[in-house]
FIVEXMI-122607 format. One record per residue (C-alpha): residue number from 1; y, x, z. Coordinates in Angstrom, 1 decimal, padded with zeros to 4 digits. Last residue first. Layout:
BEGIN
ATOM resi     yy     xx     zz
ATOM  NUM      Y      X      Z
...
! end
This chain:
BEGIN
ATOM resi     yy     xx     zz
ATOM  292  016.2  123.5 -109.9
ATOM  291  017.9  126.6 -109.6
ATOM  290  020.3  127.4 -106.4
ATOM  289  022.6  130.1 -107.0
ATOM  288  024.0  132.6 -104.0
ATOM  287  027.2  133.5 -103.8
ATOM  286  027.9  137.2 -104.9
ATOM  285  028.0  139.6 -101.3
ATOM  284  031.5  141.0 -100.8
ATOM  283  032.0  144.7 -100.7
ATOM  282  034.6  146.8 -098.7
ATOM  281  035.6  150.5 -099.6
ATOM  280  036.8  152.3 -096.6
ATOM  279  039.3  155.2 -096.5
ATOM  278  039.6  158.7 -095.1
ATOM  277  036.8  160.2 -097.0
ATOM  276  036.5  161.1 -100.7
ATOM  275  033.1  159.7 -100.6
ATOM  274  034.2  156.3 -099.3
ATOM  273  033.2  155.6 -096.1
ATOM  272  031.1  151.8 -095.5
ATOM  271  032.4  148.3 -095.2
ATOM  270  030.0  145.7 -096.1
ATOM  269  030.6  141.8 -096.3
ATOM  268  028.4  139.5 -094.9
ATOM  267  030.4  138.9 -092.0
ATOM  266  033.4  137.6 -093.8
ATOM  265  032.1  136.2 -096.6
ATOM  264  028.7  134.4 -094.8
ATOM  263  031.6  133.7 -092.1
ATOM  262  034.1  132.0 -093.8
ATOM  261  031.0  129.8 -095.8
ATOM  260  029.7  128.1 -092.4
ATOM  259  025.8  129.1 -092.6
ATOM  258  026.0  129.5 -088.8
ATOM  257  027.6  125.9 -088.2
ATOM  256  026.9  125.5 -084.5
ATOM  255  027.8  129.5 -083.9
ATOM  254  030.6  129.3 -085.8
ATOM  253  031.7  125.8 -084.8
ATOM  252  031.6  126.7 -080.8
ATOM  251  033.4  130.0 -080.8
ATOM  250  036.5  128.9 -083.6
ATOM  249  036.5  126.1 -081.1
ATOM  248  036.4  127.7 -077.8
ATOM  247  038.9  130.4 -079.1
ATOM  246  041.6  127.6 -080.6
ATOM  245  041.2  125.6 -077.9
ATOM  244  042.8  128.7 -075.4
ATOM  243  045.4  130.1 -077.5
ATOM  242  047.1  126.1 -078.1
ATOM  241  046.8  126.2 -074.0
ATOM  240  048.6  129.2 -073.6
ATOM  239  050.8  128.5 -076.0
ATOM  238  051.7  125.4 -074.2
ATOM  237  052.3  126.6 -070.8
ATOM  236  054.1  129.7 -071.9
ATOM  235  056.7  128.0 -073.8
ATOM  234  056.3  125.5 -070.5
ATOM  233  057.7  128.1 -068.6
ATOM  232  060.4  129.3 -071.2
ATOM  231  060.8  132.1 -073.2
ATOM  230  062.3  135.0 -074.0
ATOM  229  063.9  136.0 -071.3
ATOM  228  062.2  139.2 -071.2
ATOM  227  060.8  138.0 -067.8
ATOM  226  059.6  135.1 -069.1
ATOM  225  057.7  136.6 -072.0
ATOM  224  056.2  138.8 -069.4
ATOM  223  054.7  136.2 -067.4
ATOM  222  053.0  135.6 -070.7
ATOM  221  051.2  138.1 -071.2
ATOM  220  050.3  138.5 -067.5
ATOM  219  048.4  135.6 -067.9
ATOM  218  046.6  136.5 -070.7
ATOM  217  045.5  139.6 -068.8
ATOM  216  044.8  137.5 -066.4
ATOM  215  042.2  135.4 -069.0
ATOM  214  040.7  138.5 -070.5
ATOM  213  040.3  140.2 -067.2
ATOM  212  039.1  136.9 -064.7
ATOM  211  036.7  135.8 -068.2
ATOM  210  034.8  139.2 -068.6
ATOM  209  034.6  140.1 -064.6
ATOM  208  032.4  136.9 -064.1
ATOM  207  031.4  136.5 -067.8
ATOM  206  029.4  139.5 -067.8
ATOM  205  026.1  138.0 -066.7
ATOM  204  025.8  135.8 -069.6
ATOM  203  025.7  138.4 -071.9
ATOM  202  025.5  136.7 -075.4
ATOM  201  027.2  133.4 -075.5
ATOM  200  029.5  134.2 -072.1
ATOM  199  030.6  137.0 -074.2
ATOM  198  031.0  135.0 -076.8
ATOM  197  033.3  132.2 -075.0
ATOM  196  035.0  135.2 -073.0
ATOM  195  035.4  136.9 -076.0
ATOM  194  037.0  134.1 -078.1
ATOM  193  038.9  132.9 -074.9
ATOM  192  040.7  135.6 -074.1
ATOM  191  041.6  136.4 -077.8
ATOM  190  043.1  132.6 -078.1
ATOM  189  044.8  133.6 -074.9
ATOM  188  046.6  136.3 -075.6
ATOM  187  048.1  135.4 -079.4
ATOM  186  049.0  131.6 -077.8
ATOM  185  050.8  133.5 -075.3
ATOM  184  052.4  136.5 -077.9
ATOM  183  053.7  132.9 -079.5
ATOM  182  055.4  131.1 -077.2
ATOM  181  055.3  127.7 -078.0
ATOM  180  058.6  126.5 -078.4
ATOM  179  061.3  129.5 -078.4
ATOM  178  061.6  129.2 -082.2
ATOM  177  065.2  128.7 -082.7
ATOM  176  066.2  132.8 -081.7
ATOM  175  063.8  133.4 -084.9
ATOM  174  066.7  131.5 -087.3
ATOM  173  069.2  133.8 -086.8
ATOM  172  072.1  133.5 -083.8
ATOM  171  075.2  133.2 -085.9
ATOM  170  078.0  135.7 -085.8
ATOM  169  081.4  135.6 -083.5
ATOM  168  080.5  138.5 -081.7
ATOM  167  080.1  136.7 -078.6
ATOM  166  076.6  134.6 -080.3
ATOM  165  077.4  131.5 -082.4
ATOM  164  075.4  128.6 -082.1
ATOM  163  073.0  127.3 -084.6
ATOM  162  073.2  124.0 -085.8
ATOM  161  070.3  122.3 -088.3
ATOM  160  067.8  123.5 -090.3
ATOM  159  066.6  128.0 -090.5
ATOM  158  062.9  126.8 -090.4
ATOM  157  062.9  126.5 -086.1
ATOM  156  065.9  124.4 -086.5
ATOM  155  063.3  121.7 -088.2
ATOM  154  064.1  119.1 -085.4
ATOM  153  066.4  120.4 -083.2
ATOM  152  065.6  121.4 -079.3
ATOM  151  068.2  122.4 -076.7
ATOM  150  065.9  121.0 -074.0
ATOM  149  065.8  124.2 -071.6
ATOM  148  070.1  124.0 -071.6
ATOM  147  071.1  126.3 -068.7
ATOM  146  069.3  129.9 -069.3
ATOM  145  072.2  131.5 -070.8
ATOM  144  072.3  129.5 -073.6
ATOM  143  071.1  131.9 -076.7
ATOM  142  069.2  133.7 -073.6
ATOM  141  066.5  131.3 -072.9
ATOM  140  065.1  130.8 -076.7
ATOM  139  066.3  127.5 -078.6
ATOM  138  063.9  124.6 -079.2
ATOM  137  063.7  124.5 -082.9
ATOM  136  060.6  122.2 -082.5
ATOM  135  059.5  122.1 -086.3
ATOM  134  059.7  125.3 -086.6
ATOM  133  057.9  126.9 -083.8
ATOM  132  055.6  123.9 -084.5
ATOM  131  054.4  125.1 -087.4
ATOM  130  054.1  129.3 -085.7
ATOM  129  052.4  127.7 -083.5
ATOM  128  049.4  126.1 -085.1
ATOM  127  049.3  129.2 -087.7
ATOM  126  049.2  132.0 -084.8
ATOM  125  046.3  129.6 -082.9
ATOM  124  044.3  129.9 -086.1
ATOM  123  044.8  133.8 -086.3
ATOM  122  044.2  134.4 -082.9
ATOM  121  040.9  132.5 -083.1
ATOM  120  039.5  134.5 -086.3
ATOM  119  040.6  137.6 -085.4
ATOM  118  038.8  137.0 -081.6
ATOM  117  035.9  135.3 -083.9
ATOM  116  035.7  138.4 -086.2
ATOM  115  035.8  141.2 -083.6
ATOM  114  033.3  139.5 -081.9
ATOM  113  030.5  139.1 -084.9
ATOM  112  031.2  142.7 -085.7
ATOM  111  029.7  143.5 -082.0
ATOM  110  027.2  141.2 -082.5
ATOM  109  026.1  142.7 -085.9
ATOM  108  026.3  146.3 -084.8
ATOM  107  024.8  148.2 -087.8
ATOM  106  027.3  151.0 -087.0
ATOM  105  029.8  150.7 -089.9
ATOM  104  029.9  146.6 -089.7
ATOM  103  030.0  146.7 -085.4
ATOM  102  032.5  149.6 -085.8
ATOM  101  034.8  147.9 -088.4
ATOM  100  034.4  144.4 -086.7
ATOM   99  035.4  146.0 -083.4
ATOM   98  038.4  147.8 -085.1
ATOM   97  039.9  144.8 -086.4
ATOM   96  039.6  142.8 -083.4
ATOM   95  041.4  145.9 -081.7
ATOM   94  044.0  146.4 -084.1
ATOM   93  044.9  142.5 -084.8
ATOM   92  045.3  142.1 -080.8
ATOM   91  047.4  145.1 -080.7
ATOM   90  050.0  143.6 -082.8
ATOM   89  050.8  142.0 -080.9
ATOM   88  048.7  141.7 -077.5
ATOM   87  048.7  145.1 -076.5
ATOM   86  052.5  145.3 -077.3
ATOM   85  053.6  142.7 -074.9
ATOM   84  051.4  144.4 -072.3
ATOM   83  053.1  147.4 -072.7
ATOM   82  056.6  145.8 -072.7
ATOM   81  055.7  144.0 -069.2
ATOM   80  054.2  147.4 -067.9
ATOM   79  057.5  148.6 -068.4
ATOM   78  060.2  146.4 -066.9
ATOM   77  058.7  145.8 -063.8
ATOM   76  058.6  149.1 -062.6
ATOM   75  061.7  149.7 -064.5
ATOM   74  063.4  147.1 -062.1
ATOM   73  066.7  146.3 -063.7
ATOM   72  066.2  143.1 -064.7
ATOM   71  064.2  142.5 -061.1
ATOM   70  067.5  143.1 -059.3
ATOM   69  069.8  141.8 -061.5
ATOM   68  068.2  138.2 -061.3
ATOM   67  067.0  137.1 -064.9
ATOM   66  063.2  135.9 -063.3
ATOM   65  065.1  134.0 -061.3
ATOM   64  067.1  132.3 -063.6
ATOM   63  064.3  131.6 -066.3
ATOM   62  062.2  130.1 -063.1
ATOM   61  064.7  127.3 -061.8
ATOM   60  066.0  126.4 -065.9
ATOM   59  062.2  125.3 -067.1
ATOM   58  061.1  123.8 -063.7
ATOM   57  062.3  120.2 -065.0
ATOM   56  060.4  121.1 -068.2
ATOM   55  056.9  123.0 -066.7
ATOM   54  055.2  119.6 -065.7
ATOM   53  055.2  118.2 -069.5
ATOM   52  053.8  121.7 -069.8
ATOM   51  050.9  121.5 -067.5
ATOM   50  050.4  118.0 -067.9
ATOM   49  049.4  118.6 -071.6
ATOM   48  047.4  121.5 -070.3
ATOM   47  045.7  119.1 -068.2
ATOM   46  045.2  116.5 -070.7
ATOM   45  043.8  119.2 -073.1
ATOM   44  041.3  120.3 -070.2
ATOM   43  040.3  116.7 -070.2
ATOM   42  040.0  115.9 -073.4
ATOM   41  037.8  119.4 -074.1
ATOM   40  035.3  118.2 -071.5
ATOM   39  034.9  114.7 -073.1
ATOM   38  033.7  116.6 -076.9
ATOM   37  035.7  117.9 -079.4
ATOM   36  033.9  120.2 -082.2
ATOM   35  030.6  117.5 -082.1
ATOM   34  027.9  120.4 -083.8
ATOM   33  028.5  121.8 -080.0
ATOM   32  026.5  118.7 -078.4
ATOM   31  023.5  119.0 -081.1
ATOM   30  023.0  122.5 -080.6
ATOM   29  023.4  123.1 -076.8
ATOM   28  019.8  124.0 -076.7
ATOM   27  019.6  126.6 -079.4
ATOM   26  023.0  128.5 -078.9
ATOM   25  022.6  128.7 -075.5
ATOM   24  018.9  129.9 -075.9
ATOM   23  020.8  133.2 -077.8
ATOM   22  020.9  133.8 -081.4
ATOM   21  021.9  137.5 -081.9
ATOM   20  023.0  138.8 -085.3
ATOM   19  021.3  140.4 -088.0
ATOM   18  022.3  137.6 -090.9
ATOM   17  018.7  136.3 -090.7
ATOM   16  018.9  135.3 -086.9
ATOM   15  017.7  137.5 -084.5
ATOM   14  016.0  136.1 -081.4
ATOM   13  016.9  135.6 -077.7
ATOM   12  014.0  134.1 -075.4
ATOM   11  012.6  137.4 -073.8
ATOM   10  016.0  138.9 -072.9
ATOM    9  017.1  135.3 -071.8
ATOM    8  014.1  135.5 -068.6
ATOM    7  015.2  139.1 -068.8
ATOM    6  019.0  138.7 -068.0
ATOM    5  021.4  139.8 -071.3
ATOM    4  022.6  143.3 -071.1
ATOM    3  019.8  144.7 -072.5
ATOM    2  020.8  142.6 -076.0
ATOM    1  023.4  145.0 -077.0
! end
C-alpha cells in the first residue's frame, strides 16, 4: 500500500504499533487537528449554510422541472439514477464492510483502517439526519405536488402533528414527513469524504482522480433524489454538507486521537474463517490493566 505514496513520503512514513500507516501529514499537522473545528471548517460550514438557505426560493423551480413528462419517462435517466441510489444505500455499508473484512483477513491494516472510517462517517452523518429528519417534518415533494417547499412541522418527522391524506383517502405515513436532509446525500458524501480525507492521508497523489469520483459521485447521488421527487434542492444541500463534516471529522480525530477507545475495539479486533467455512468468527482484544 505504501508504493503508492511519493518517495520523499515513501522514506518518511512509519508504522505505528497497531500496523497501520502514519504518514508526515499525520505528524506535522498534529497539534492543529487535535482542535476538531478549526477557521477552515467555519467557513465551509458558512457556505453550506448559504448553500441551503440559497436552495429554498429555488426549492419549487427545480422539483418541477425535474418532474416534466419528458425526463419522468426517460429510462435513460431513469435507471442509472436508481443504480446509483442503490450503491449508496445500502451499498455504502457493503463496501465499507467488505474493505475492513479484506484489510483484517489479509493483514491490510490501512485498507481496514478505510473501510472503518467510511462506516464510521456514514454512520455519524445517518444519526445527525435521521434527528433532524424528525424534528423538521418538512414534507417530501410529491405529498404536495411540488408547490409548498416550506410545509415543515415540528416533530412531524416522529409520526407528530398533521398529515395529509393521499387520493385514496389514507394518511401519508410518517417517512413521507422526513424530506429535510436527504439522507442517501448525507450517506454519499460522508463516504466521499472519509476516503478522499484518507486517501489524501496516505496516497497523496491519488487525491486528484480520488476526490473528483467520490465527490461526483456524491453529486450524482443526490441529483437523483431530485429526480425521484424525493427531495428537495436544499434536502440535497444540507445532507450533502452534514455527509461532508462528518468524514473530515471522523478522519481528523482518529488519526489525532490514535489510542481513541472505538478504534482500539474496532480495529483491533480479528476476524478470521471458521473451520466449518462460510462464516467468520470475530474476537475482541481484553482491555489492557495498568498496575501500579
Amino acid at each position: 500500500m505504501a508504493t503508492s505514496l511519493t518517495p520523499s513520503l515513501l522514506a518518511q512514513a512509519t508504522t505505528g504499533p497497531d500496523g497501520r500507516t502514519i504518514t508526515p501529514r499525520d505528524t506535522a499537522h498534529a497539534a492543529a487537528h487535535k482542535t476538531l473545528f478549526t477557521y477552515r471548517d467555519a467557513a465551509l460550514a458558512a457556505a453550506f449554510v448559504g448553500l441551503t438557505v440559497a436552495m429554498f426560493p429555488a426549492d419549487r423551480h427545480f422539483a418541477e422541472e425535474l418532474q416534466r413528462e419528458d425526463l419522468r419517462t426517460n429510462k435513460v435517466l431513469d435507471n442509472p439514477a436508481r443504480n446509483v441510489e442503490l450503491i449508496t444505500a445500502p451499498g455504502a455499508f457493503i463496501i465499507g464492510g467488505g474493505l475492513y473484512a479484506v484489510g483484517k483477513l489479509g493483514g491490510h491494516k490501512d485498507v481496514a483502517d478505510l473501510g472503518w472510517h467510511g462506516t464510521e462517517a456514514v454512520l455519524l452523518a445517518t444519526g445527525v439526519t435521521n434527528i433532524l429528519k424528525g424534528v423538521m417534518g418538512r414534507a417530501r415533494p410529491y405529498v404536495t405536488g411540488d408547490t409548498i417547499p416550506h410545509d415543515f412541522s415540528f416533530g412531524r418527522g416522529f409520526g407528530r402533528g398533521p398529515r395529509a391524506e393521499k387520493t385514496s383517502g389514507i394518511l401519508y405515513g410518517t417517512g413521507d414527513y422526513q424530506s429535510f436532509p436527504s439522507g442517501h446525500t448525507t450517506t454519499a458524501f460522508a463516504a466521499a469524504s472519509a476516503v478522499t480525507s484518507e486517501a489524501r492521508r496516505m496516497w497523496p497523489k491519488s487525491v486528484w482522480y480520488v476526490a473528483p469520483v467520490m465527490y461526483g459521485g456524491a453529486t450524482l447521488v443526490g441529483l437523483s433524489r431530485m429526480y425521484h421527487n424525493n427531495h428537495w434542492a436544499s434536502d440535497v444541500a444540507l445532507g450533502a454538507a452534514i455527509g461532508t463534516f462528518s468524514g473530515l471529522k471522523v478522519v481528523r480525530y482518529s488519526h489525532a486521537h490514535p489510542d481513541n477507545k472505538l478504534d482500539h475495539f474496532i480495529l483491533g479486533a480479528s476476524i478470521f474463517p471458521s473451520p466449518g467455512g462460510g462464516t467468520l468468527s470475530f474476537t475482541v482484544p481484553a482491555p489492557s490493566v495498568t498496575t501500579r
